[in-house]
C-alpha positions as CSV (number, residue, x, y, z in Angstrom):
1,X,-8.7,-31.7,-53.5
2,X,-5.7,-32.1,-51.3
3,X,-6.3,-32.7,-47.8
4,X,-4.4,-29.7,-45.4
5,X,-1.3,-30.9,-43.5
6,X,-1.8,-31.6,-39.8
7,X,-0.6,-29.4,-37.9
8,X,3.0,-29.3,-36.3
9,X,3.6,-30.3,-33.0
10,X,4.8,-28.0,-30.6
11,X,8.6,-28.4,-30.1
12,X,9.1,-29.4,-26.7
13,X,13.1,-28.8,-26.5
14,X,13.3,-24.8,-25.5
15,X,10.7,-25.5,-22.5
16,X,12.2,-28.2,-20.6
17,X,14.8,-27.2,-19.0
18,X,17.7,-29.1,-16.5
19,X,15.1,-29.5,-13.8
20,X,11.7,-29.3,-15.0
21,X,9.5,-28.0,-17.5
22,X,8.4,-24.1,-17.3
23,X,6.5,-22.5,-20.8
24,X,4.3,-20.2,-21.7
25,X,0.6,-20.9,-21.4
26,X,-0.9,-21.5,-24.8
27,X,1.6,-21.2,-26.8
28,X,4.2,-24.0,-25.4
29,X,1.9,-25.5,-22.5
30,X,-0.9,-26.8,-23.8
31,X,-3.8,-29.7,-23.1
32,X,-2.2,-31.9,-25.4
33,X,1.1,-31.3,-24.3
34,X,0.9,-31.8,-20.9
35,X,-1.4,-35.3,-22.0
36,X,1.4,-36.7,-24.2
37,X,4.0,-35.5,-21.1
38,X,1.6,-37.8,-18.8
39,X,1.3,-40.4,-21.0
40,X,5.2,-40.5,-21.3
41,X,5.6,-40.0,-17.8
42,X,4.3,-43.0,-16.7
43,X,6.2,-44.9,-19.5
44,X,9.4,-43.1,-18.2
45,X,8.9,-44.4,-14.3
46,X,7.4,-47.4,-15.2
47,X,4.0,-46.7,-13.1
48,X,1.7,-48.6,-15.5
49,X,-0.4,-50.7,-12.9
50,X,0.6,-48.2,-9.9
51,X,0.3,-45.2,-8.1
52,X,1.0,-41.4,-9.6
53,X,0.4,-38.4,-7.5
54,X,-0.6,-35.3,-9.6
55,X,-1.1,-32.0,-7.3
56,X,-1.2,-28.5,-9.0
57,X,-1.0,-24.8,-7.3
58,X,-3.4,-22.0,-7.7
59,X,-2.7,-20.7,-11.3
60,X,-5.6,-20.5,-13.7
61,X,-4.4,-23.3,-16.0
62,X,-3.0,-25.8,-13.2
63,X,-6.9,-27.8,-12.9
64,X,-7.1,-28.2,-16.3
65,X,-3.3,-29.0,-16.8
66,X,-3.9,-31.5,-14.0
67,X,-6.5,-32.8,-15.7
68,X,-4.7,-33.5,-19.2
69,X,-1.7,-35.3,-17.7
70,X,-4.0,-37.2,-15.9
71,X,-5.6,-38.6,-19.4
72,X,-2.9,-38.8,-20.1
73,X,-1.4,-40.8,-17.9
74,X,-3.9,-43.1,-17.1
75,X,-4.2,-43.6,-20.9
76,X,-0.9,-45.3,-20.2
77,X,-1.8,-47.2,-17.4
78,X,-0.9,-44.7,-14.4
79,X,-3.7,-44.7,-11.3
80,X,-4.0,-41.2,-10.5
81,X,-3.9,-40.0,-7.1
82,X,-5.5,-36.7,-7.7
83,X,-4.1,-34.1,-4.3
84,X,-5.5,-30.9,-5.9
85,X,-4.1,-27.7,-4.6
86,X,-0.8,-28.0,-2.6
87,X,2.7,-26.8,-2.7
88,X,5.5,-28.4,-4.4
89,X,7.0,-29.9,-0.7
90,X,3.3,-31.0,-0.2
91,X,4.1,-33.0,-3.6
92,X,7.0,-34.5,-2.2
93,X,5.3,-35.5,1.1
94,X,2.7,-37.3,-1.0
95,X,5.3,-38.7,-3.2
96,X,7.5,-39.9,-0.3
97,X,5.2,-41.3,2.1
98,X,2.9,-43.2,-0.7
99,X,6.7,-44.0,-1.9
100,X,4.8,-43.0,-5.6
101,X,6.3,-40.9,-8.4
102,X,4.2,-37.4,-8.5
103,X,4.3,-34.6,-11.1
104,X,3.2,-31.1,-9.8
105,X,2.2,-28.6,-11.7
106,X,3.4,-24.6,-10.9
107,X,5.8,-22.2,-12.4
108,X,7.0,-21.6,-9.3
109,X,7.7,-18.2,-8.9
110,X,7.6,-17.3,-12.7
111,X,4.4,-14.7,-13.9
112,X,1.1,-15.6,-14.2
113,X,1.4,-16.4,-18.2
114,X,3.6,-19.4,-17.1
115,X,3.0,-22.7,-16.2
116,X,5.2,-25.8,-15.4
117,X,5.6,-29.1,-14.0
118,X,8.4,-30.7,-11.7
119,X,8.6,-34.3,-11.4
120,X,9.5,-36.7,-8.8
121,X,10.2,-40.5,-9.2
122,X,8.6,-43.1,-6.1
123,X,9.9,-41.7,-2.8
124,X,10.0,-37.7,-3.6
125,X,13.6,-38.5,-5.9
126,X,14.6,-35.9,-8.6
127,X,14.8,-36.2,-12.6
128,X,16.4,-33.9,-14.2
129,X,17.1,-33.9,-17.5
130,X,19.9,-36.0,-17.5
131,X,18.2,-38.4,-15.1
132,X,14.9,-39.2,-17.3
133,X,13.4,-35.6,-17.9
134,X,15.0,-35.8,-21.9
135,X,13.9,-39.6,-22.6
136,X,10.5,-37.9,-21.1
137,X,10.4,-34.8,-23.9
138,X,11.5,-37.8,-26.8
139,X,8.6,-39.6,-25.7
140,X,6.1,-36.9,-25.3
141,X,7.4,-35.5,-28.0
142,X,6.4,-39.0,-30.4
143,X,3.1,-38.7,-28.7
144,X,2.3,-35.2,-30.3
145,X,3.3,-36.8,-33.4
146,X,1.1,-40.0,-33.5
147,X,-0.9,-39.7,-31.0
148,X,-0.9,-42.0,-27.6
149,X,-1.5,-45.6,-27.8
150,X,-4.0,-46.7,-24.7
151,X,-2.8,-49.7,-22.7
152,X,-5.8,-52.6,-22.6
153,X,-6.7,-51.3,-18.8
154,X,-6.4,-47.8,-17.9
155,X,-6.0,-46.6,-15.0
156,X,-8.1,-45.4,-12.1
157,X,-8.4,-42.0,-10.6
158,X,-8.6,-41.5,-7.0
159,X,-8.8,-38.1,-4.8
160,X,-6.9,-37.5,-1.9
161,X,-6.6,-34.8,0.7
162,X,-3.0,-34.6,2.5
163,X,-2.9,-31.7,4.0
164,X,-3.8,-32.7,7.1
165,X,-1.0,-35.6,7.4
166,X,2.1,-33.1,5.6
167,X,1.1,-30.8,8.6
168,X,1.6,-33.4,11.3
169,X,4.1,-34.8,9.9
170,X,6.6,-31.4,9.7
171,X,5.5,-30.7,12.9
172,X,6.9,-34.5,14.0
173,X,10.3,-32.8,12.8
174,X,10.6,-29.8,14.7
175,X,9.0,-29.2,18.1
176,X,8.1,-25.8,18.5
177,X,5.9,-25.9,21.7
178,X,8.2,-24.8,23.9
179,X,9.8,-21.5,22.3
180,X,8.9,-17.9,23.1
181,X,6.2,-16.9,21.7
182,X,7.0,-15.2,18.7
183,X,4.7,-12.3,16.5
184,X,5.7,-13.6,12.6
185,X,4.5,-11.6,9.6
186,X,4.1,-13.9,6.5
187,X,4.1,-13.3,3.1
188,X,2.4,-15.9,0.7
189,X,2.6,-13.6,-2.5
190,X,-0.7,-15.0,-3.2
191,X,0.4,-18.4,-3.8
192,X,0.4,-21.8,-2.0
193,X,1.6,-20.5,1.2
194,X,-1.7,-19.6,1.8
195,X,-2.8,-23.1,1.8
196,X,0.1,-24.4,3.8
197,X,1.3,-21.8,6.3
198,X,-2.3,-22.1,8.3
199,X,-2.1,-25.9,8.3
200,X,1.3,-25.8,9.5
201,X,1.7,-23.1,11.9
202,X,-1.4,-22.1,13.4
203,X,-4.9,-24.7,13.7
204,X,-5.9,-25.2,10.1
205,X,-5.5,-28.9,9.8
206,X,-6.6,-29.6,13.5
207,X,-3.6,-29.5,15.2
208,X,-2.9,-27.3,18.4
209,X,-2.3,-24.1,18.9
210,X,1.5,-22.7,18.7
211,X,3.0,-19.8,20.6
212,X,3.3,-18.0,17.2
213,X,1.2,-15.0,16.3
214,X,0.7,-15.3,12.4
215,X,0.3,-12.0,11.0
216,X,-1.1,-12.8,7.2
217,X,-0.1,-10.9,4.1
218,X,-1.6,-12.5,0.8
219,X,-3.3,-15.7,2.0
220,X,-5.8,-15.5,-0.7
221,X,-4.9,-18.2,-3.3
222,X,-4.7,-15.7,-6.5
223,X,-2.4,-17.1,-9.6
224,X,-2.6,-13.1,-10.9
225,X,-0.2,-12.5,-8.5
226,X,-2.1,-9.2,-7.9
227,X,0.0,-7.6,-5.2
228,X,3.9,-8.6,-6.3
229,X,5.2,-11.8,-7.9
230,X,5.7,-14.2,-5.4
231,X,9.3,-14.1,-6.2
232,X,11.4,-13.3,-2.8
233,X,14.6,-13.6,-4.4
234,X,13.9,-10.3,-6.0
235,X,14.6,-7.4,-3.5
236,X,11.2,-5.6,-5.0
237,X,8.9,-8.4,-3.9
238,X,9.9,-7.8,0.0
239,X,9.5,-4.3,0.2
240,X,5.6,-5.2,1.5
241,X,7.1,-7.3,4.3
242,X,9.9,-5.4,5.5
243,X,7.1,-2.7,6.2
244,X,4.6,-5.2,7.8
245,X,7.3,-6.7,10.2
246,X,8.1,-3.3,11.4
247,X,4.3,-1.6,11.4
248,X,3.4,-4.7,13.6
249,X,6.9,-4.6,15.9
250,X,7.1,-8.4,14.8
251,X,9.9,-10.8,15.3
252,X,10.5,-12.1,12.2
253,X,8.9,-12.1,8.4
254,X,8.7,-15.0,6.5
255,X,8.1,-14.7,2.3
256,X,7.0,-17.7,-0.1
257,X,7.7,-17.8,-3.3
258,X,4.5,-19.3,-5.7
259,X,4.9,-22.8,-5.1
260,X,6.2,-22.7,-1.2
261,X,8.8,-25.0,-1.4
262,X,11.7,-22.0,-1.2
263,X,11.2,-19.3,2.2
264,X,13.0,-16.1,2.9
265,X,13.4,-14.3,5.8
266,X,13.9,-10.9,7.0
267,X,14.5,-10.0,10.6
268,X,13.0,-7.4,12.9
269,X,14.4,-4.6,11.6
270,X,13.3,-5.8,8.2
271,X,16.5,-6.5,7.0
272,X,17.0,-9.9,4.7
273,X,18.6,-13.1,7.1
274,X,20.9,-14.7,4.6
275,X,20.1,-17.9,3.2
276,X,23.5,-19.1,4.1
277,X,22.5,-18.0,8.1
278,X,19.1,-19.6,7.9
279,X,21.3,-22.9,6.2
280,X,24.0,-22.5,8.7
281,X,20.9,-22.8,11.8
282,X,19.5,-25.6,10.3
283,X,22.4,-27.7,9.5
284,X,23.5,-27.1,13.3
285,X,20.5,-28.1,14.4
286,X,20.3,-31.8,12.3
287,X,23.9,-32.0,13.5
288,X,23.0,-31.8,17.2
289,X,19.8,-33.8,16.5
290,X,22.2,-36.7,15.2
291,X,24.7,-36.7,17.5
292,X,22.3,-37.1,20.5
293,X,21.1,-40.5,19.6
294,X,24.8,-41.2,18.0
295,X,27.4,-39.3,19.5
296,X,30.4,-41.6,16.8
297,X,27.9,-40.7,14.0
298,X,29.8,-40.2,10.6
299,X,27.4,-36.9,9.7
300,X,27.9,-35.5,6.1
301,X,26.0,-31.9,5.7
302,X,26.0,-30.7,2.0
303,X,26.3,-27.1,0.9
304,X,26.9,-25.8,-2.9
305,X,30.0,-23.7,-3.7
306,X,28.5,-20.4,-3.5
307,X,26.8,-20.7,0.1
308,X,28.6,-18.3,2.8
309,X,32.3,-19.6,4.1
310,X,30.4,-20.0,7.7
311,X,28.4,-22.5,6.9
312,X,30.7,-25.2,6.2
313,X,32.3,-23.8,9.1
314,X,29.6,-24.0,11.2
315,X,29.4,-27.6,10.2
316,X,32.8,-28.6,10.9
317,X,32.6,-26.8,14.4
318,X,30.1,-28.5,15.3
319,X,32.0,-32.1,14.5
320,X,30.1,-33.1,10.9
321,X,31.8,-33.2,7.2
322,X,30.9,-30.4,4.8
323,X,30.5,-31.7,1.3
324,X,30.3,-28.9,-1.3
325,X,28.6,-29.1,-4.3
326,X,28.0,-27.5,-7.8
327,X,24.4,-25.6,-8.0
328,X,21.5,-27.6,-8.7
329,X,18.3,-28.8,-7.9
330,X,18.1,-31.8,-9.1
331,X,22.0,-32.5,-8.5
332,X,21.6,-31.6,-4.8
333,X,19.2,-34.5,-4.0
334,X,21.2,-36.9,-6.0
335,X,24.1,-36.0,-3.6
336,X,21.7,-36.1,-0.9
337,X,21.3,-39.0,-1.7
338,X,25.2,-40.8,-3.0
339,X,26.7,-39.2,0.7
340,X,23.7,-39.9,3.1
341,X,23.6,-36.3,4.0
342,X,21.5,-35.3,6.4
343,X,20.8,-32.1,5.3
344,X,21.3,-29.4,2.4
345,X,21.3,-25.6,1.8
346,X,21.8,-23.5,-1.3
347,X,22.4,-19.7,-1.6
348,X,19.0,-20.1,-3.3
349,X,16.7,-20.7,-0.4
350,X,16.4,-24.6,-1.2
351,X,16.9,-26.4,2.1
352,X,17.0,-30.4,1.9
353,X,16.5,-32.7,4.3
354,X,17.4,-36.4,4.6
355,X,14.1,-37.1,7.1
356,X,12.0,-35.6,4.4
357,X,13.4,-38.0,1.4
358,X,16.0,-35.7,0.4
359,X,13.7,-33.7,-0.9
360,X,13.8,-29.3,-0.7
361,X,11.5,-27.8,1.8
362,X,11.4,-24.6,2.8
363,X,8.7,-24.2,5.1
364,X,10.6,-26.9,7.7
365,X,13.9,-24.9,7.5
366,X,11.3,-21.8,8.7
367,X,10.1,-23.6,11.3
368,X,14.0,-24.8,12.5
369,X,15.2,-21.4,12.7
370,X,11.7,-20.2,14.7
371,X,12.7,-23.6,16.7
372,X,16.5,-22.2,17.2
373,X,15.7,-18.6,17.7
374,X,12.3,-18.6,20.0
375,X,14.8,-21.8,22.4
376,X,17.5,-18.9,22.4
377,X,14.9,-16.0,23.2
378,X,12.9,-18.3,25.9
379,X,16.7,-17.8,28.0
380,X,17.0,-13.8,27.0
381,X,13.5,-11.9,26.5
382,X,15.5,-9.0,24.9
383,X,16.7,-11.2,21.9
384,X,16.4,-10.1,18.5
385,X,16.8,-12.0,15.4
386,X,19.1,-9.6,14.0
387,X,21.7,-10.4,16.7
388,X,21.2,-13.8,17.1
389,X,21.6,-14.4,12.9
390,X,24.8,-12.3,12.7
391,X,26.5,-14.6,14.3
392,X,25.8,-17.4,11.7
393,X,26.5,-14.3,9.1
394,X,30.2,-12.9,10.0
395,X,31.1,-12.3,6.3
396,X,30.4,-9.9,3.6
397,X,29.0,-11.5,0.4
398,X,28.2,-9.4,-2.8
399,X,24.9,-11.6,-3.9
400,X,24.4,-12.5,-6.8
401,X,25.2,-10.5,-9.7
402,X,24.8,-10.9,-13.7
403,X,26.3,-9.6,-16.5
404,X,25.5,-9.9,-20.1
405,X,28.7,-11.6,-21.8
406,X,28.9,-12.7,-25.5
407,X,31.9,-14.3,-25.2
408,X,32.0,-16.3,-22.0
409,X,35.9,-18.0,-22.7
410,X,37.3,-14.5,-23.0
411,X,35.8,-13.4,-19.8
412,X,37.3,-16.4,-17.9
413,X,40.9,-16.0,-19.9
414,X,41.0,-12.2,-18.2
415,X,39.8,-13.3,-15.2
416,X,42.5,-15.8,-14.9
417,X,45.4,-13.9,-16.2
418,X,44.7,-11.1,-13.8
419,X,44.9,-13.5,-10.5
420,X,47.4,-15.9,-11.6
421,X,49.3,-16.3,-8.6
422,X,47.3,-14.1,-6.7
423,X,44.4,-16.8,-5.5
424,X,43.9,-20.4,-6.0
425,X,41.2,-21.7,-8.9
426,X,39.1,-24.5,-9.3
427,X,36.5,-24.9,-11.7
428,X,33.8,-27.6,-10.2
429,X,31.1,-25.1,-11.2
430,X,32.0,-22.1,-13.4
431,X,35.1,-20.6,-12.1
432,X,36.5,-20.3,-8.3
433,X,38.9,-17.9,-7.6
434,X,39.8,-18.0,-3.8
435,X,42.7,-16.2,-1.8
436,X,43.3,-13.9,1.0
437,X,45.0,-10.2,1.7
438,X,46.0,-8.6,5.3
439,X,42.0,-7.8,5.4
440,X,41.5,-11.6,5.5
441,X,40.0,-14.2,3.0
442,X,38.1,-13.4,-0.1
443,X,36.6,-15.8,-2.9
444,X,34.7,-15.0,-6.1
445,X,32.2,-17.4,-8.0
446,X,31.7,-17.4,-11.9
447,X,29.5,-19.5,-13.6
448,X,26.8,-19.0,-17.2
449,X,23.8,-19.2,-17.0
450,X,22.2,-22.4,-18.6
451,X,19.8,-20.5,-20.7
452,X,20.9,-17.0,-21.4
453,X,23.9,-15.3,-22.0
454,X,25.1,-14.2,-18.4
455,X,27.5,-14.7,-16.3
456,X,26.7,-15.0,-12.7
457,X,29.1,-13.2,-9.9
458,X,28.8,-14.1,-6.4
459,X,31.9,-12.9,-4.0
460,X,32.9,-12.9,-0.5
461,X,35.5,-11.6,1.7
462,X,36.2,-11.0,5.8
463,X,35.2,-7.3,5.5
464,X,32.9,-5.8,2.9
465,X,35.8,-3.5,1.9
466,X,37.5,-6.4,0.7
467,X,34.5,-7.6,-0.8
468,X,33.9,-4.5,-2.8
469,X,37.0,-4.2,-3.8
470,X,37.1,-7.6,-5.1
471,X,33.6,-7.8,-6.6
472,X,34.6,-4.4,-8.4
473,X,37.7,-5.7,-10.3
474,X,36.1,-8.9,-11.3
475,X,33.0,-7.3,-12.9
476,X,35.6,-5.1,-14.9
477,X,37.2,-8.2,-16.1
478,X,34.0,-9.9,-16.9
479,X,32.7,-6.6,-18.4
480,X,36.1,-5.2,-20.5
């Protein structure tokens, strides 16, 4: 009798991507994937003998996922320091402050039947795939195949609760004592906001009081995502606070997305507050907060190529050097960290900052622009965030907007041919057209998307006539 074939290993290549892994539970994610990505992990970062920090967020199959890659890991050597639930920036705390490489395990704002991990090397720093995340796959990939090979001494486990210390330490960064107080409606979509939003801004972890009024919208912890994904970037997924911020004649509304590492904001009105406003605010603020202690201080502040015109020129205003950047997680904290940038903002809602190891955290750009805005209403009790955020906002942007295109070279040959001489191009990321008219300045952003076949408009102008009217003629190019 001939004995069956073992079984093929999953093929790890379509699920991890540029900046992480994200897959399907079951059938690409599972328990012995996730232990042969641990053991290779800690081959990858060399953390055989030392600490790795493993957190998860609230989805079904994030304890046991957690629980493979830690096998895994510690079949290889790797002490786990097991931090349970938490968001992704809790991740990087943990990494940064126990200067420990940390894998955490969400899909971020992806539906329930996903699952993921993002990975951090010692001191919260990025891989990407181009930085370690592909010699990771190779290796985990081998592992499927034979199996992992257990160092003499495994590692230890250890659990560790750092809630309490991420709170303190974000409010260390931004002191909020002294603002007006403000009523805030927040929606945590059900994911890890929950968690982190009482420990941050209210008494949860044992700190004091603040003069904010937390108004809760889906605190409960609930990786169905029974109410709306906890996705904020799509218009649907507001709807719930825009009526909430209004109904309770709040100031503001805060959304999370899954994970909590990326936060929106709409104003009083309900209406969306850019993210290039909310980047603008916050780089302004690290600007100022630089300059009092060092007034000759050489400041770079990074911003990628599709943020609002105003916030590099709210940087420069204010006496620092914009640096702009292609899109990218992962690509963003490298240059936080080649230029020494203090901070960084993306058109995405990722906001980085140089006193939090270069790493993305949304909640602390939430609490600079209740910092910026409650300071600014403590002067002028009639102040609205509406007002006070258009004038960080002065242009009309189109958002982002994606086409289906087979033939992406053909796309950018019209393109071209139809503003040669009209604007100037560069192509750092995708295509930049940029150029002006009597109506003012106007730019348009191409670019593919890295796994499907789209093309990704975001435009600009001085008046959102001239927007329009630019926006319309390059989606007729990209869609002839």
């Amino acid at each position: 009798m001939t004995a069956a074939a073992a079984p093929t290993p999953i093929d790890l290549a379509p699920f991890i991507k540029a900046y992480d892994v994200r897959g399907l539970v079951g059938s690409q994610l599972t328990a012995s994937v996730v232990e042969a990505l641990g053991a290779a992990f800690v081959d990858e970062v060399g953390a055989a003998g030392a600490d790795v920090v493993v957190g998860h967020d609230m989805r079904d199959s994030s304890p046991e996922f957690a629980a493979a890659f830690s096998a895994g890991a510690r079949a290889r050597g790797g002490n786990i320091v097991l931090i349970g639930l938490c968001s992704t920036d809790e991740s990087y705390f943990a990494s940064g402050s126990l200067n420990a490489p940390a894998a955490m395990f969400t899909a971020s704002h992806n539906p329930a039947t996903y699952n993921g991990i993002k990975f951090s090397r010692a001191g919260a720093q990025g891989i990407s795939f181009d930085t370690g995340l592909k010699e990771i796959r190779d290796r985990a990939q081998q592992y499927l195949a034979t199996g992992i090979t257990a160092v003499g001494t495994p590692g230890a486990l250890r659990e560790l609760d750092v809630l309490a210390d991420y709170a303190a330490y974000l409010r260390s960064l931004v002191d909020l004592s002294g603002i007006r107080p403000l009523r805030v409606v927040v929606d945590a979509g059900n994911g890890m906001g929950g968690l982190t939003v009482p420990a941050v801004l209210s008494t949860a972890a044992g700190l004091p009081a603040l003069p904010l009024e937390i108004v809760p919208l889906y605190f409960e912890l609930d990786g169905t995502f029974p109410n709306h994904e906890a996705n904020p970037l799509d218009p649907a997924n507001l709807v719930d606070l825009q009526k909430a911020v209004v109904a309770h004649g709040a100031d503001l509304g805060l959304a999370f997305d899954g994970d909590a590492d990326r936060c929106f904001v709409v104003d009083e009105t309900g209406a969306p507050v850019t993210p290039s406003a909310v980047a603008a605010v916050v780089a302004l603020r690290e600007i100022r907060r630089v300059q009092a202690s060092d007034p000759d201080a050489d400041i770079a502040v990074i911003h990628n190529l599709i943020t609002s015109r105003a916030v590099a020129e709210t940087i420069t205003a204010a006496g620092a050097t914009p640096v702009r950047t292609r899109v990218g997680h992962s690509l963003i904290k490298d240059e936080m960290a080649a230029t020494g940038a203090i901070f960084g903002g993306e058109h995405s809602a990722h906001y980085y900052f140089k006193d939090f190891w270069g790493a993305d955290n949304g909640m602390l750009a939430a609490m600079h622009l209740l910092a910026e805005f409650g300071a600014h209403a403590a002067g002028n009790p009639d102040a609205v965030l509406s007002t006070f955020a258009a004038e960080f906002d002065p242009y009309s942007q189109s958002g982002e907007i994606n086409s289906t295109v087979t033939d992406v070279p053909a796309a950018y040959a019209r393109i071209v041919e139809d503003f040669a001489g009209e604007g100037e191009l560069d192509e750092l990321d995708g295509l930049t057209v940029s150029g002006g008219s009597p109506d003012g300045f106007w730019w348009f952003n191409v670019r593919p998307s890295n796994t499907e076949p789209l093309l990704r408009l975001n435009a600009e102008a001085a008046t959102e006539p001239e927007m329009r009217r630019i926006r319309d003629r390059v989606l007729a190019l990209i869609r002839a």
